[in-house]
Structure formats: C-alpha cells, structure tokens
N, C-alpha and C positions, 0 to 999 in steps of 0.2 A: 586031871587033864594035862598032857604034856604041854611042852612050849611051844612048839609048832601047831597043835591042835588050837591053843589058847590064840595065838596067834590069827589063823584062822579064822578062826573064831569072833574075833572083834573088826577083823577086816583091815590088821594093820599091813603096811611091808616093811620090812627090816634086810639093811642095805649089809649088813655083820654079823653074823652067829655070834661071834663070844670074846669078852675080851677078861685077860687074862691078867692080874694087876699082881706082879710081882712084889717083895719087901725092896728095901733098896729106894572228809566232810562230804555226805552225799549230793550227787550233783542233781537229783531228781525230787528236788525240794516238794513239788506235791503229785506226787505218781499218777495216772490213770486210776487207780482204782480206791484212791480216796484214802488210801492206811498210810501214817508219814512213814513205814519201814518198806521200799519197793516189794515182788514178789520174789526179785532173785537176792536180795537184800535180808528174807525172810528163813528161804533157803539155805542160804549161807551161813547166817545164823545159828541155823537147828546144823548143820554140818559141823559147825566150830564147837558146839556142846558136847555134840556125840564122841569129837577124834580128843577134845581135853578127857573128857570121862573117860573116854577107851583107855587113855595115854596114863590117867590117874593109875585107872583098875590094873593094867598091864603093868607097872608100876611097882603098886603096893604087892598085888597078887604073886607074882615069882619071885621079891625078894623075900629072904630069910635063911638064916643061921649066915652064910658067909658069902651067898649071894645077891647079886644088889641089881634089879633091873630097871630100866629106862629106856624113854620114847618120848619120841616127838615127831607129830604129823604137821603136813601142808594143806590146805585150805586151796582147795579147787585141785586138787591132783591127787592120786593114787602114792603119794610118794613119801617117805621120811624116814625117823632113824629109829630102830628099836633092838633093843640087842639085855646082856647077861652077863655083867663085870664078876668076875671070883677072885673073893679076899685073900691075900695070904695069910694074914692075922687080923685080928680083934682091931678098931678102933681106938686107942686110948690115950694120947696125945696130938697133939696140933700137926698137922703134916699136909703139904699141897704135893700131889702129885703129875709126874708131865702129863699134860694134853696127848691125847691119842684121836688119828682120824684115819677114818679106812680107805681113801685114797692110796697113803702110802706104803700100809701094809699089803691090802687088798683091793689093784686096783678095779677100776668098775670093767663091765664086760663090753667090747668094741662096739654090740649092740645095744648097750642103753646110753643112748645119746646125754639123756639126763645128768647123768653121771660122770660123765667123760669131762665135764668142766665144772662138776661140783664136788666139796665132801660131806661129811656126817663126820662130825667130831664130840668129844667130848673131855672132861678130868674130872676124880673124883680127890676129893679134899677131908681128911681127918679134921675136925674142929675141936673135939674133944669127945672125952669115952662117952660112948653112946650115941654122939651129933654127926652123922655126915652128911657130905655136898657131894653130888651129882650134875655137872653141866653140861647139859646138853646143845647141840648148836651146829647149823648149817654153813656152808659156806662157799662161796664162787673159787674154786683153784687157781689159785696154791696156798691161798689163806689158813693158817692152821691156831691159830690164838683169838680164845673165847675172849679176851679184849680189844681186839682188832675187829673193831664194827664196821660191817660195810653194806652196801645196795644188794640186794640177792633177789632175784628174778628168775620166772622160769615161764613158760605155757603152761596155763591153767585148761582143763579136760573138761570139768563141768562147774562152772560153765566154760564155753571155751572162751580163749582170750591169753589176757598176761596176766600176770600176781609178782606184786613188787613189795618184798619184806625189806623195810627200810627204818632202822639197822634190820643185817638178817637176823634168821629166827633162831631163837635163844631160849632156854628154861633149864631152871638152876631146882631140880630137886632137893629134898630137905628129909634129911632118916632123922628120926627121933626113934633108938630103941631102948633107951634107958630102963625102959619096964621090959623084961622078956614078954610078956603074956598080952602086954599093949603097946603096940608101933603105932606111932603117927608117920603120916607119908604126907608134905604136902607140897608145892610153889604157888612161887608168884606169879601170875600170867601177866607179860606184856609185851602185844605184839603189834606190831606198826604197820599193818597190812593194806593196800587197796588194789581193787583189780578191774579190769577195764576188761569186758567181754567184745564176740568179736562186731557185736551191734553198736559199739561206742557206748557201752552203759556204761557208768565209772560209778562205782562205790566205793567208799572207805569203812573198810572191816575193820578199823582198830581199834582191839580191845584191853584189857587189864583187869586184875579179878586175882581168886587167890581159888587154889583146888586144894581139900584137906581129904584122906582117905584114914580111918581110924582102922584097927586091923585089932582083931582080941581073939587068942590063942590060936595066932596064926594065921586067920582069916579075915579077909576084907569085911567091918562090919555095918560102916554108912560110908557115903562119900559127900560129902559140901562143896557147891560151887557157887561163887558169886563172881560176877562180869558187867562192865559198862562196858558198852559201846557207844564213844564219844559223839561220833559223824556221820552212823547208818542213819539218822533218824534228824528233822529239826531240832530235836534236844533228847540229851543222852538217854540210852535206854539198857534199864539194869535186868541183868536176869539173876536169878540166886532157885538154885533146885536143891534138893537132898535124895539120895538114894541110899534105900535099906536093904539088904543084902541078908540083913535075918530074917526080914518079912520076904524074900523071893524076889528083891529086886524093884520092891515099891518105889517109883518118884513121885514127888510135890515138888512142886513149883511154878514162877509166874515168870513172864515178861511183862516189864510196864514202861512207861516212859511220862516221869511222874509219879503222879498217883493214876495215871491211869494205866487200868490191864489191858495187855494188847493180845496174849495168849498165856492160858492154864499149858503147864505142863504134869503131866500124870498116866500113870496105867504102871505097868510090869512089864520090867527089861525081859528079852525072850532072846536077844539075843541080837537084836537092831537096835537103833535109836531109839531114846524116848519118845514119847506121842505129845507132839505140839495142836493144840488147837486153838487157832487165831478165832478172833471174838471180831465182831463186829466189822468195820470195814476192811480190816485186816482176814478175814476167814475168804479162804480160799472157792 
C-alpha cells in the first residue's frame, strides 16, 4: 500500500509531503446517565485510542531503511501533522538537528483558516547508532522551537466547541533499530487537553501513557498502549490494549477506573477503530 493509500486509509491529514534532512478535571461529576465517564467523555476517549494507534501504525509502518515517518493528530478536529523525513546517512553518533515547520517552507493555503495561524513542526535527533528522536509538535504562529511551550487552541468539529492543548501538542518518537529484523517504535504520550463543547459541557481529556509498536522483518507485529486519564472521570481511569497484526489485527483490552471495568475492548481492526463496549451504566 502506498503512502497516500496508507494514509487514507487510517483517516489521517498531513499538512507536508516530505521532508528532506540533509548531512550538515470533569465538571460533570455524576452525569445523567449514571457512568462517572460522561457519553461525550466516552466518545472522546475511544477517539484519542484510534488517532495514537493510527499515529503509532502510521509511524512504525512507512519507516525503514532511510526513511523515518511521523504523526500527530488532534482530538475533536480533522486536523494534524503527518509526513516522511529521508536520511541522508545512517545514524551513528550524537547529533541534534534544526527544527523544521511547514509554515515557513510551505505556507498554508488562503483557504484553510486553520492553518493561516498555526504550524506543524518537528526535529529529528541522532542519540547514537541505532537510537533516534523524532519531535513532533504543533504550534500558534510564529512559534517554531519544540521548547517553547505555549496555549494552542483551535475549534473543535466534533464535538463542536474549543479544544485548548495547554502546553501545545507535542510527541517525541523513539527508533530503536539496533536489530535490523527487529525495530522498536515507541513514545510517551502526554497531553494536556480540555474542551468545552458549544452546550457549555467542559471536559478534561488529559492524558499520558506510553504507545510501543514492535516491527519483525519489517513489519508492524503488536502495538501496546497504556493511558490514564487523570480528570475524565471521579478518579483516574486507565486504559492498556494490545494489537496483533500477525493474528489480523486482534485487540484486547480494558478500560477501568480502579479495579472496576467500565468497557472490553476487542474484535479485528478492519480498517476503523477498535470496538468499545461499555458494560454496565456506562453501555450506551
């Protein structure tokens, strides 16, 4: 499957083709319907699963030998950064390279407002033979340094409303190729998100967690996700799934908050989200 098929395909947008690296707390404490995770709280959820896993698979999936790909989605929008860095050489000593954002190169079109006052940036970093960094990261314009944190806001589609990334949105991928025949791909997720729809609902979707994708000759073979979210809920609620890719795309996995299950996660990726089904007052 080519890149724009792949793309497609997971339902990402990508604000850049290709870049080119030269040498040189919820407010709705006990909801109507009795589940402490609201039902757009729930939604949102199973949304944040789907775009890290896409962003994982998208990820591990198109890099290799001298290609290195990265993404990063938004949470309530159609929007975010996904693109295809090409090495000029191997990896093999310590080296940070400049920040690139496609504002400056490529700026956005008159017609996407979105864009017109934001970027999509990123740099990738030599750690040593075999280890690189990947940073990915959004930003209000003219801001172009992944250490320069700031408020990042935009309209959110569905639901509608605002969504306030506070710092903005940030993820630092991790290549482990040291084994040719076995790549690890993973990060750390932590994102400081809430969003206030346009009924006055306010949630806090902020989460943290860690997405590992293991890759064996060459191919994506499971993907591990584990995530709290600290404030959706009266007290934090963990999700942890796995996806097999040998088996066809199998998940497992649970949400609970506690020891208690609030939703099984499972079935076969087909080409959508995972299938969530809420248990008890939480089922839809």
């Amino acid at each position: 499957m080519n890149r724009r098929a792949f793309i497609r395909f997971l339902g990402l947008t990508s604000v850049a083709g290709t870049v080119n690296l030269v040498s040189g707390g919820c407010d709705l404490l006990f909801p109507k319907d009795g589940c402490p995770i609201p039902q757009m709280g729930r939604a949102l959820l199973e949304e944040a699963v789907f775009k890290i896993t896409s962003d994982a698979l998208f990820t591990a999936a198109l890099s290799h030998d001298r290609e290195r790909a990265f993404a990063l989605s938004l949470l309530g929008a159609d929007k975010g950064y996904s693109s295809i860095m090409f090495l000029a050489g191997e990896c093999q000593q310590p080296r940070a390279y400049d920040s690139f954002c496609s504002f400056s190169a490529d700026p956005a079109p008159l017609d996407d407002l979105f864009w017109q006052t934001r970027g999509a940036c990123g740099r990738y970093t030599c750690e040593s033979a075999g280890m690189e960094l990947i940073e990915v990261y959004l930003t209000m314009r003219p801001k172009k340094a992944p250490q320069d944190r700031h408020e990042f806001s935009y309209p959110a589609a569905d639901p509608a409303g605002t969504a306030i990334y506070n710092p903005n949105p940030y993820i630092k991928w991790r290549f482990d190729t040291r084994d040719p025949q076995a790549w690890i791909i993973s990060a750390d997720v932590s994102h400081a998100v809430k969003l206030t729809a346009a009924e006055r609902e306010r949630l806090d979707l902020s989460h943290s967690g860690k997405v590992l994708v293991a890759k064996v000759a060459n191919e994506p073979a499971t993907l591990d996700l584990e995530l709290e979210f600290a404030a959706l809920a009266p007290r934090p609620v963990a999700l942890a799934l796995r996806i097999d890719y040998t088996s066809g795309g199998m998940v497992m996995g649970s949400v609970k908050m506690e020891q208690n299950v609030l939703a099984s996660v499972s079935g076969r990726l087909t080409g959508g989200p995972p299938r969530f089904t809420w248990v008890g007052k939480c089922r839809r």
